[in-house]
N, C-alpha and C positions, 0 to 999 in steps of 0.2 A: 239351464235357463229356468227361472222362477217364473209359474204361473203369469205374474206381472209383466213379463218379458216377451212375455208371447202375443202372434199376433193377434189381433180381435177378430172373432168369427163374423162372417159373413154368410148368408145363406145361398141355397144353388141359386142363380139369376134366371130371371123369364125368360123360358126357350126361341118366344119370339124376339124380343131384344138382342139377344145373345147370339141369334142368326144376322138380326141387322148389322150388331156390332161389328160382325166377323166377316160381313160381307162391304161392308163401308169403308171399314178401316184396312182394310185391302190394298187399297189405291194410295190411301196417305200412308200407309207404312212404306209403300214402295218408294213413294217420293220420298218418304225422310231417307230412308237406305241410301239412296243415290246421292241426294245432295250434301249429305253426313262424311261420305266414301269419298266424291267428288272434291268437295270442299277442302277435307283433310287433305286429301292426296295435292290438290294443283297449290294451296295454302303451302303446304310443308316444302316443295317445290320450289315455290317462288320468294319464300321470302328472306332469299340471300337479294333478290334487288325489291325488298321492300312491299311489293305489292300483294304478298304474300300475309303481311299482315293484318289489313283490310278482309281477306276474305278468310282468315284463321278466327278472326272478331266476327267476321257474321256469324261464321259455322260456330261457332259455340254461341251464338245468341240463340241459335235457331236449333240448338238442341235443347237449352233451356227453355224455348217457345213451345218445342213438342214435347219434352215431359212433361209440363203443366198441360197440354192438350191431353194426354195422354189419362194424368189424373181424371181431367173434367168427365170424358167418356167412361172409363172404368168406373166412375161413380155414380153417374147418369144411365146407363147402361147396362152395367154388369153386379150395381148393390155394393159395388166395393166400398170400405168407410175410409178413400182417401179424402184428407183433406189438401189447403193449401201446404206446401211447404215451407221451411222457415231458411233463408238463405243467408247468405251473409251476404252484410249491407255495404252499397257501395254509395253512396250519399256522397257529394263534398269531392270524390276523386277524377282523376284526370281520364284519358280516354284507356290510355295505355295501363294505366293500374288497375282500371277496370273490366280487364281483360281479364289481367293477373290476378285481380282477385277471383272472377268466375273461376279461372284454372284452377286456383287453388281451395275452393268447395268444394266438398267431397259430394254432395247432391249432384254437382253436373256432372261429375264422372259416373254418378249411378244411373241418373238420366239416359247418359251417353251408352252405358252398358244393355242397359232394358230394350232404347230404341235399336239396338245392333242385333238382339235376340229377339226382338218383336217378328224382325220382317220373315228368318227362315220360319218364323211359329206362324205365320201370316198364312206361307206357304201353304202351308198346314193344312189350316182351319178352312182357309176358304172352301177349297173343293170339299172337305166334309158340311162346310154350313151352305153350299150348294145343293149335295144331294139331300137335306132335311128336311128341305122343302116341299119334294116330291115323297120321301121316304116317313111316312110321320114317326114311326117307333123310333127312328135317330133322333127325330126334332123332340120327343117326349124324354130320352133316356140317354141319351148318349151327349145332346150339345149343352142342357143343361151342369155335368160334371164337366164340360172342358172348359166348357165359363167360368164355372167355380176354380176349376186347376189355375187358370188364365188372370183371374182375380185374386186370387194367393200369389201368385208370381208378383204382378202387380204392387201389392201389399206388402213383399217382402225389398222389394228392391227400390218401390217410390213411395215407399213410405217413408216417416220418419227414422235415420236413425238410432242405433240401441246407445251411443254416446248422449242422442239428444233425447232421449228417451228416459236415461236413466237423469239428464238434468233437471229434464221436467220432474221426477220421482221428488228430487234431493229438495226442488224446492218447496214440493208439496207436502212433503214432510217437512220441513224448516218451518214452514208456514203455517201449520198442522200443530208443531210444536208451540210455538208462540201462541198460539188460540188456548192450546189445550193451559200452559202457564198463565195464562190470563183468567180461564174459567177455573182453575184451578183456586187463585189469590180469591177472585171474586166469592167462591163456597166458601173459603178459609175467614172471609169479612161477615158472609152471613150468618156462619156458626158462631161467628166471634159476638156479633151484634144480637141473636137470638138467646146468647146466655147469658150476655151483659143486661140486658133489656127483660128477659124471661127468670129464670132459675136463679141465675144469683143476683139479683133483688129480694126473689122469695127466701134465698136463706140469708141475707142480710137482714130479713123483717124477724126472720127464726133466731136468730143471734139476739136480736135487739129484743125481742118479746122475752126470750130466756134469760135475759142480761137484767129487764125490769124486774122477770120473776127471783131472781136471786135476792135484789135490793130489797124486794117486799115480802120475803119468804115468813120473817119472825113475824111482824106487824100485821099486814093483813093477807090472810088466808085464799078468800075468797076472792080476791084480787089478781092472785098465785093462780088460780087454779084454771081461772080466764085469761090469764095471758098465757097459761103453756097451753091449754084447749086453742086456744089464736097460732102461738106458733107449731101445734101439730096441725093445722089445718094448713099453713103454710109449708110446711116439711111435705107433706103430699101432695100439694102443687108444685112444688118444687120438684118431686119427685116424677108427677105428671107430663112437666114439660121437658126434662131430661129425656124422660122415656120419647116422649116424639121430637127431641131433636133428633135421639140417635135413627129411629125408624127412620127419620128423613136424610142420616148416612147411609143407614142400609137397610133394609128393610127384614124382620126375620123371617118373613110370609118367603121370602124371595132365595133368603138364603137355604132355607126348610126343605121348599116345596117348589121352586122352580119359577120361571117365568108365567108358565099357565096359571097357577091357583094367584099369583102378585095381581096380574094385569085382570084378572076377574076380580078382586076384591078392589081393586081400582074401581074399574066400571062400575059395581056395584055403587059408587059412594059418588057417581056421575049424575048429576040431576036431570040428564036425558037419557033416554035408551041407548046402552051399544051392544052392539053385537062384538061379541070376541073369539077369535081362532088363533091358536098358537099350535105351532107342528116345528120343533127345534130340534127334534132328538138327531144326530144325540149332543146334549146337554154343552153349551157354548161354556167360555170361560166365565168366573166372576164379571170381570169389567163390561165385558160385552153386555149382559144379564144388567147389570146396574146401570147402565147407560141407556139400552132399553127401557126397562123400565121407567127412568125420570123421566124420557123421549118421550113417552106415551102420556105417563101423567100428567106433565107439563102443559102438553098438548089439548088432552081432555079436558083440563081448567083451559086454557082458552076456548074451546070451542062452545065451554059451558059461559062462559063470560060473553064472548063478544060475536061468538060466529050469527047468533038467533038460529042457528039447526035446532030439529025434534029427534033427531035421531043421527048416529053416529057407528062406526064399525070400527074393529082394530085387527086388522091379519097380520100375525107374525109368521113366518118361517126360514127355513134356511136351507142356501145351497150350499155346494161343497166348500166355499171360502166366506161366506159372507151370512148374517144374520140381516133378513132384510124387515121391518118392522112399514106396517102401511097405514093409517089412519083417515079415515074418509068422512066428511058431512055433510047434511044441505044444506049447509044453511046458503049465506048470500055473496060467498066469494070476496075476492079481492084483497085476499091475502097475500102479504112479500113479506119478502127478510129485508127489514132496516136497520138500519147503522144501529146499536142501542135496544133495540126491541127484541121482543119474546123470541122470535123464529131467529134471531139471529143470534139466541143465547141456547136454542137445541142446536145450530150449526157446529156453536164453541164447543157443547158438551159433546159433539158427537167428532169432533174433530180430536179431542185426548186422544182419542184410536184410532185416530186417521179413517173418523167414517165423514159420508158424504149426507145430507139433507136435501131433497128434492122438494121443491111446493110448487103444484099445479093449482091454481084459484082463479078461474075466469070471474066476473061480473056474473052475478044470479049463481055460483058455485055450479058442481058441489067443490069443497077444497080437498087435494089427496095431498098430504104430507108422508114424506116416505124417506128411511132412513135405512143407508145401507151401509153396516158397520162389519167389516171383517174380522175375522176369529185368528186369524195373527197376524203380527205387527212386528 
C-alpha cells in the first residue's frame, strides 16, 4: 500500500467525548444488534409467503440509516475524518430494484459488517468508560487510545473504499493532467510571443543594419560605421533578452545554488519587505524546485501589484512526501482563484505535478497562499 492508500491520521480524541461517546452509544448499538438479528432472521423466514420482504427492505434501510449515524458520531465525537459516503444511486427505480440495488453496494455490506462488530466492542468499552469516570488515570491514558483504536476501525471499514479511493486518484490525475497540458501550450505561446516580439525583431534590425552596411561599404565610410555601431547595439540587446527569456525557463541562481539563494534574490527584487525561510534538505527534484520557484515569484508580483501589503513572508519546507511553499501578506484580502486569473494560473502550474494551491484571504487579509507539491509523481 502506497503512502496515498493509507488511511488519514486522526488524533487521540477528547477523553471526555470519548467516555460520552462510549457510554451513549451503548444503548443504540444494542438496539441496532437486535433489530439487524431480528429483522434478518424473521425477513429471511418469512419471505417464502411474501411478507418477508417488506421487513428484509426495512432491515437493510435501517442499516444504511445507522452507518451514516454511525459516521456523524465518530466524526463529532471521536475526530474521526469520516465524511459522507458516496452510494450508488437509486433515482428513477422501482421499490423492488431498489432493494437490489442497496444489496448490491458493497457500502451496505460494510455498514452491515461494522454495525455487527460494534455491539460485542460496545460490550467492551462500556464498563471501561464507566469506571473512567471515577478512575481518572483510565480517563487520562487508557480511553483516550481506545477512541483512537475505535476511530481507526471506523475509518477503515466506513470509510471510503480503496476501489473508490483509487477512482477519485485516476481522476485527479486525469484532471491534473489536462491543467498541466494546458499550462504547459500556454508557456510554449509566451516564449513563442517573447521572441517573436523581443529578440528576433533585434536581430532582424541586425540583419537589416548589416545588409545597409554592405550596400554602403565602398561609398560611404562613415555611414558603414554607424549602421554596424547600430546593429552591435542591437546584437546585445538581442543578446540581453535571450538571456532573460531563458532565466525565465530556468533560472541558473536555482539550478547552482538551490531554492534558498533563488527565492532570496527574488525577494530582494520585491518592492516590499519579505521575510524568507527555506529548510528543503534534502534537495527535492528539478521540477519540484522550478515550480516552486515561479509559485513564489508569481506570487510576489501580485502581492507587489495589487494586494497594497508593506510587508510579506515566504516559508518553504518539506515533509517526508511533499515540498510545502507558504506566502503570507497584509495587505487587504479577498483573494480567489478565478476562471482565467493569476491564482488560477499558480493552480495550472502547480497541477504539472499533481501539487495542490490553497488561498486563505478574508476581507482586511492577511492572504496565506500555500502550495503543496509532492516530490513524486
Amino acid at each position: 500500500m502506497t503512502s496515498q492508500d493509507q488511511l488519514p491520521e486522526h488524533p487521540r480524541p477528547n477523553p471526555a467525548r470519548t467516555i460520552a461517546y462510549m457510554v451513549l452509544t451503548f444503548v443504540l448499538r444494542l438496539l441496532q444488534f437486535v433489530l439487524i438479528v431480528v429483522g434478518a432472521t424473521v425477513g429471511t423466514a418469512t419471505v417464502v409467503v411474501w411478507i418477508g420482504f417488506p421487513i428484509l427492505l426495512a432491515t437493510t434501510a435501517f442499516v444504511r440509516w445507522s452507518g451514516d449515524v454511525e459516521r456523524r458520531w465518530a466524526r463529532k465525537m471521536l475526530g474521526t475524518p469520516l465524511g459522507p459516503i458516496e452510494r450508488l444511486p437509486l433515482d428513477g427505480q422501482s421499490l423492488t430494484r431498489r432493494w437490489l440495488t442497496r444489496l448490491s453496494d458493497p457500502t451496505t455490506w460494510r455498514d452491515l459488517s461494522y454495525l455487527l462488530l460494534a455491539f460485542p466492542l460496545a460490550v467492551v468499552e462500556f464498563p471501561i468508560a464507566l469506571a473512567s469516570i471515577v478512575l481518572l488515570p483510565m480517563a487520562i491514558w487508557v480511553v483516550p487510545w481506545l477512541g483512537w483504536l475505535h476511530g481507526t476501525l471506523a475509518l477503515s471499514m466506513l470509510g471510503p473504499n480503496r476501489a473508490r479511493k483509487l477512482e477519485k486518484k485516476a481522476e485527479h490525475l486525469q484532471a491534473s493532467r489536462a491543467r498541466g497540458v494546458d499550462a504547459a501550450e500556454a508557456e510554449r505561446r509566451r516564449i513563442e510571443r517573447d521572441l517573436h516580439d523581443g529578440a528576433q525583431q533585434r536581430l532582424v534590425a541586425v540583419a537589416m543594419s548589416l545588409g545597409r552596411a554592405k550596400s554602403k561599404f565602398d561609398q560611404d565610410p562613415n555611414a558603414v560605421r554607424e549602421l554596424i555601431d547600430e546593429a552591435h547595439s542591437d546584437a546585445k540587446l538581442a543578446v540581453s533578452e535571450l538571456r532573460d527569456l531563458a532565466r525565465g525557463i530556468y533560472p541558473a541562481v536555482l539550478g547552482d545554488r538551490g531554492l534558498d539563494a533563488a527565492l532570496s534574490a527574488q525577494a530582494a527584487k520585491t518592492p516590499i519587505p519579505v521575510n524568507v525561510q527555506v529548510d528543503v534538505e534534502p534537495r527535492p527534484p528539478a521540477a519540484v524546485e522550478t515550480t516552486a520557484y515561479f509559485i513564489v515569484g508569481e506570487t510576489l508580483t501580485n502581492v507587489a501589484k495589487h494586494s497594497g501589503a508593506t510587508e510579506a513572508s515566504v516559508r518553504v519546507w518539506r515533509s517526508d512526501t511533499h515540498v510545502i511553499a507558504e506566502i503570507t501578506d497584509n495587505g487587504h484580502g479577498g483573494a480567489e482563484v478565478r476562471p482565467g486569473g493569476g491564482l488560477a494560473g499558480l493552480a495550472d502550474r502547480a497541477a504539472t505535478i499533481d501539487g495542490v494551491i490553497t488561498v486563505v484571504s478574508p476581507d482586511g487579509g492577511p492572504t496565506v497562499i500555500r502550495a503543496d507539491l509532492p516530490c513524486q509523481w
